[in-house]
Backbone bond lengths (Angstrom), bond angles and torsions (degrees), N, CA, C in turn:
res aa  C-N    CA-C-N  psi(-1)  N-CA   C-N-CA  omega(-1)  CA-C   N-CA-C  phi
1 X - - - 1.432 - - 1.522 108.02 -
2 X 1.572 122.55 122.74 0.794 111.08 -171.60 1.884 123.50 -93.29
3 X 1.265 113.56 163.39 1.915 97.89 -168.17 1.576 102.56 -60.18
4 X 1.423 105.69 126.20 2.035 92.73 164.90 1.480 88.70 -147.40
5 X 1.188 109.26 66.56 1.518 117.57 174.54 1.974 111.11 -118.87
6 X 0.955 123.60 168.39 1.255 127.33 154.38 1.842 120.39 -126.79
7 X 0.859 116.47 165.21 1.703 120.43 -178.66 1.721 95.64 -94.07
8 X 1.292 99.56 145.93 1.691 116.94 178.65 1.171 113.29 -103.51
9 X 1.166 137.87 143.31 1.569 127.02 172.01 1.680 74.26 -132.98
10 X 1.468 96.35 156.90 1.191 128.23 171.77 1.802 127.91 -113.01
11 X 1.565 98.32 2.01 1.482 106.09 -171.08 1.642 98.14 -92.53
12 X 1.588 106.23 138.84 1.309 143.79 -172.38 2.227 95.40 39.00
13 X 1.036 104.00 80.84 1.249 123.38 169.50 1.849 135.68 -137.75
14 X 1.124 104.07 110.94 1.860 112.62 -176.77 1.872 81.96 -42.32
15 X 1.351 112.03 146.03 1.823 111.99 154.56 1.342 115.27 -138.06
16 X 0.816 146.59 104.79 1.584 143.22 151.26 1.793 124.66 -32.51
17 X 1.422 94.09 79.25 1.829 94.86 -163.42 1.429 99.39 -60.99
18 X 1.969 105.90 174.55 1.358 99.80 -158.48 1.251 95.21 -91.21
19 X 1.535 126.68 171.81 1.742 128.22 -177.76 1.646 97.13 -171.06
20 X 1.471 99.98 126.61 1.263 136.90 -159.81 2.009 85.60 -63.25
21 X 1.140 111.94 121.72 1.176 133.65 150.03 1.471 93.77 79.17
22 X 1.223 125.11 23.46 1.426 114.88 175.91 1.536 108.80 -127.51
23 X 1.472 116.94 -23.86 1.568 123.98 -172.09 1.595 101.48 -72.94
24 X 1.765 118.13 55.06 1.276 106.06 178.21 1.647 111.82 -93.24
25 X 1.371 134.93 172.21 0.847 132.60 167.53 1.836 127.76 -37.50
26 X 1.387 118.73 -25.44 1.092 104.47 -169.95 1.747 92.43 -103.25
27 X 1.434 122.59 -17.52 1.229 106.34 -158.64 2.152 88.23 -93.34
28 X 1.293 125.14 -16.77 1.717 127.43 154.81 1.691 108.62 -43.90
29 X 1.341 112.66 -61.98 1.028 108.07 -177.84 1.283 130.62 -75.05
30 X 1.753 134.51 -26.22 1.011 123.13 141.46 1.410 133.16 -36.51
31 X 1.143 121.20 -47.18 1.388 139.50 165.60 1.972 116.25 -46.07
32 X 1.116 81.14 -43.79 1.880 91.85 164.86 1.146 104.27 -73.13
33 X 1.058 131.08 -78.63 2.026 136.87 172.65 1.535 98.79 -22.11
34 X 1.602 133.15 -69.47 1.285 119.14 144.24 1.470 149.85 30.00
35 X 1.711 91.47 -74.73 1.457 107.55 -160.25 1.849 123.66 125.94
36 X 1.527 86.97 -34.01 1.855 87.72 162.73 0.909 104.89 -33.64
37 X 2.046 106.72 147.35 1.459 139.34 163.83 1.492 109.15 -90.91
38 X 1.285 86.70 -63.74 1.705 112.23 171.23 1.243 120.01 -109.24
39 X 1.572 117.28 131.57 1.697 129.49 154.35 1.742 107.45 -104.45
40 X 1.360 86.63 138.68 1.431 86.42 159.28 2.073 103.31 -126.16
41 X 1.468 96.84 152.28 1.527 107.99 176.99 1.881 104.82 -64.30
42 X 1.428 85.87 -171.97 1.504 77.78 173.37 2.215 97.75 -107.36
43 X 1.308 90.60 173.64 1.608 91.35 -160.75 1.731 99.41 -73.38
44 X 1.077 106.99 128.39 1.927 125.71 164.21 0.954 134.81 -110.96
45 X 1.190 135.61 118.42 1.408 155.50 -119.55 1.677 91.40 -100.25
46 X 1.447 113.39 139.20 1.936 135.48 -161.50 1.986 83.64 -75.95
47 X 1.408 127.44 -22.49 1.429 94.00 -144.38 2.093 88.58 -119.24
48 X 1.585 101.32 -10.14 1.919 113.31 150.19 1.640 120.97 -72.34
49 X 1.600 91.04 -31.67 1.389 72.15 -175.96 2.123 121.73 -83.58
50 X 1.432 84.14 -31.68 1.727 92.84 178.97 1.470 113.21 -74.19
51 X 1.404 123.83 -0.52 1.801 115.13 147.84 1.115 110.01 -89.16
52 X 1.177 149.47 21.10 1.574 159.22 147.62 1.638 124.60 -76.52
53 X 1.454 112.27 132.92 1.449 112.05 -169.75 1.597 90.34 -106.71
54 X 1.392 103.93 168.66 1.549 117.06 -161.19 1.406 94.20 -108.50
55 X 1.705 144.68 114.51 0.892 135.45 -168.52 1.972 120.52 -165.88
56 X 1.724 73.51 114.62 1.876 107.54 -160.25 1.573 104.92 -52.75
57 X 1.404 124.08 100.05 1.355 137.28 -157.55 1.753 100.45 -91.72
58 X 0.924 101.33 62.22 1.930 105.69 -178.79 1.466 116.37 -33.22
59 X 1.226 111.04 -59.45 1.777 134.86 177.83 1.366 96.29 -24.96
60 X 1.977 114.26 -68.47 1.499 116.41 -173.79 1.506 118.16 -98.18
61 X 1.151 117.34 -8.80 1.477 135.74 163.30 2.034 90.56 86.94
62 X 0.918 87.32 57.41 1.700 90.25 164.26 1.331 129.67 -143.43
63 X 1.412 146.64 167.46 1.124 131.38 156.43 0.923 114.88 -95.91
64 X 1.572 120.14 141.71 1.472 132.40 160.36 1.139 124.74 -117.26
65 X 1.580 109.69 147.50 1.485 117.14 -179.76 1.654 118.64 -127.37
66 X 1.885 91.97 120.60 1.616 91.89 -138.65 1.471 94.76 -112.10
67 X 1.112 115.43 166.18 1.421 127.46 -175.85 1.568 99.20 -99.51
68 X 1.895 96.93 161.16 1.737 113.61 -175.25 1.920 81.55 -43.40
69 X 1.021 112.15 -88.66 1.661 126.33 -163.86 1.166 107.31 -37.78
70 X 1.042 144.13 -10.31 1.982 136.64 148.12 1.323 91.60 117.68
71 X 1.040 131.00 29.77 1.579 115.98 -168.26 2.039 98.05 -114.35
72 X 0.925 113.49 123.12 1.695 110.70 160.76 1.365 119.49 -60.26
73 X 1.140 92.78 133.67 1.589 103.93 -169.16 2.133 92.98 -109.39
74 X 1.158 121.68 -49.54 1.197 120.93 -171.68 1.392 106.19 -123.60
75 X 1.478 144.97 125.90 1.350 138.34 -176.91 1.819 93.80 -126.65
76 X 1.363 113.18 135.74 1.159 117.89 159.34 1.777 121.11 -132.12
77 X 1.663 102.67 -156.39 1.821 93.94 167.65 1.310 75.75 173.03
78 X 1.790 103.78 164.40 1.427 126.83 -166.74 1.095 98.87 -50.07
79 X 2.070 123.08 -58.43 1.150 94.98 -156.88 1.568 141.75 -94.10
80 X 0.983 90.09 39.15 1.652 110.06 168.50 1.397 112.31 -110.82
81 X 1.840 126.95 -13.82 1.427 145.33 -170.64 1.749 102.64 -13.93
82 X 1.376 103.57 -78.91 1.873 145.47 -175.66 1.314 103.89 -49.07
83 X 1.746 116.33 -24.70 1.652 103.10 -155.96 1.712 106.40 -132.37
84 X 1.272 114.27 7.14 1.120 127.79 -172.03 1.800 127.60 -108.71
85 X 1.197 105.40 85.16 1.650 113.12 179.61 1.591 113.05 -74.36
86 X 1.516 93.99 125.79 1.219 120.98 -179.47 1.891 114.34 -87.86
87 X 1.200 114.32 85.55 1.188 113.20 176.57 1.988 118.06 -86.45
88 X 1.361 111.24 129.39 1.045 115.39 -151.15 1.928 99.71 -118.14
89 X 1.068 155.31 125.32 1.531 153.78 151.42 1.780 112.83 -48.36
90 X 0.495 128.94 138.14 1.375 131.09 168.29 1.498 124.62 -169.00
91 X 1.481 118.86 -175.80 1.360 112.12 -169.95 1.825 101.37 -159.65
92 X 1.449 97.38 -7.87 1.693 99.48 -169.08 1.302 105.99 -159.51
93 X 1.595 98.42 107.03 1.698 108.83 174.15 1.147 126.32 -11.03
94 X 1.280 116.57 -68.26 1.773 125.79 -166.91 1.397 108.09 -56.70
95 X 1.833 120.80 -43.15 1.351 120.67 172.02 1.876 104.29 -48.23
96 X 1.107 118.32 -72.62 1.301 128.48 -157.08 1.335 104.67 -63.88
97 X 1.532 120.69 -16.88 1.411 109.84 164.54 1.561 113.78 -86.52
98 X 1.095 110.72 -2.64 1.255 113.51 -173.18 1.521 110.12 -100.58
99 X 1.379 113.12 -9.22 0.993 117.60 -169.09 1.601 107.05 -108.26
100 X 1.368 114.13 -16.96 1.517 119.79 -173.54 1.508 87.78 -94.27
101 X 1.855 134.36 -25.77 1.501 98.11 179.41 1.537 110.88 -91.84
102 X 1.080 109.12 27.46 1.390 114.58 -164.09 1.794 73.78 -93.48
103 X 1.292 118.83 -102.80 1.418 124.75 171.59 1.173 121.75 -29.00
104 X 1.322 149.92 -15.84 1.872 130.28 -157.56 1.716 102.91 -79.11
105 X 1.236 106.02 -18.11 1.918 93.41 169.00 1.291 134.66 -57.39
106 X 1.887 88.44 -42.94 1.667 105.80 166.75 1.257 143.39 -43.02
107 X 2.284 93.63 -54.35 0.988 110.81 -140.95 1.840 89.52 -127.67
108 X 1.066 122.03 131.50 1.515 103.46 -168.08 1.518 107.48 -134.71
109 X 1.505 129.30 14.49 0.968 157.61 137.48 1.703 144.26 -35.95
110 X 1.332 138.76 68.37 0.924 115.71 -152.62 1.676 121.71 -129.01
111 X 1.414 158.18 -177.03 1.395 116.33 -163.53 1.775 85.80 -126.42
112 X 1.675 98.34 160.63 1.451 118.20 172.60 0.990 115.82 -74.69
């Protein structure tokens, strides 16, 4: 996997903390329109996200990552790429590595 991450600093930065059922894609990007530096999603669980296929949504120009049952579990788009922390649940390495190469194209963000 190759590095396509950047380092975050958090000093003198607007942030959009994370919040359970609200850190969706449109309410990140409002938050950018805003003035946000940083969004973070809301937190998604290592063992929802790896039954999810990764799938390039042309129509809205985003990616989504969708569950067996058709439902999006994570929606993003470039221009949030740089500013968007991916907070993930987990409990066991191999999931969460499996789950960050599932995402690192998306999401290129990562914390110190």
């Amino acid at each position: 996997m190759p590095i396509n991450c950047i380092a975050l600093s958090f000093t003198n930065k607007a942030i959009l903390a994370p919040m359970v059922r609200v850190g969706t894609l449109p309410m990140r990007l409002l938050a950018l329109d805003y003035g946000a530096d940083i969004v973070y999603c809301e937190e998604l669980i290592d063992i929802k996200m790896l039954q999810c296929k990764r799938v390039v949504n042309e129509s809205l120009g985003t990616v989504d990552f969708v569950a067996p049952n058709e439902r999006v579990v994570f929606r993003t788009c470039e221009r949030e790429k740089d500013r968007v922390v991916f907070q993930m649940g987990t409990a066991d390495a191999e999931r969460a590595l499996a789950v960050a190469k599932l995402v690192y194209v998306s999401v290129r963000i990562y914390l110190l």
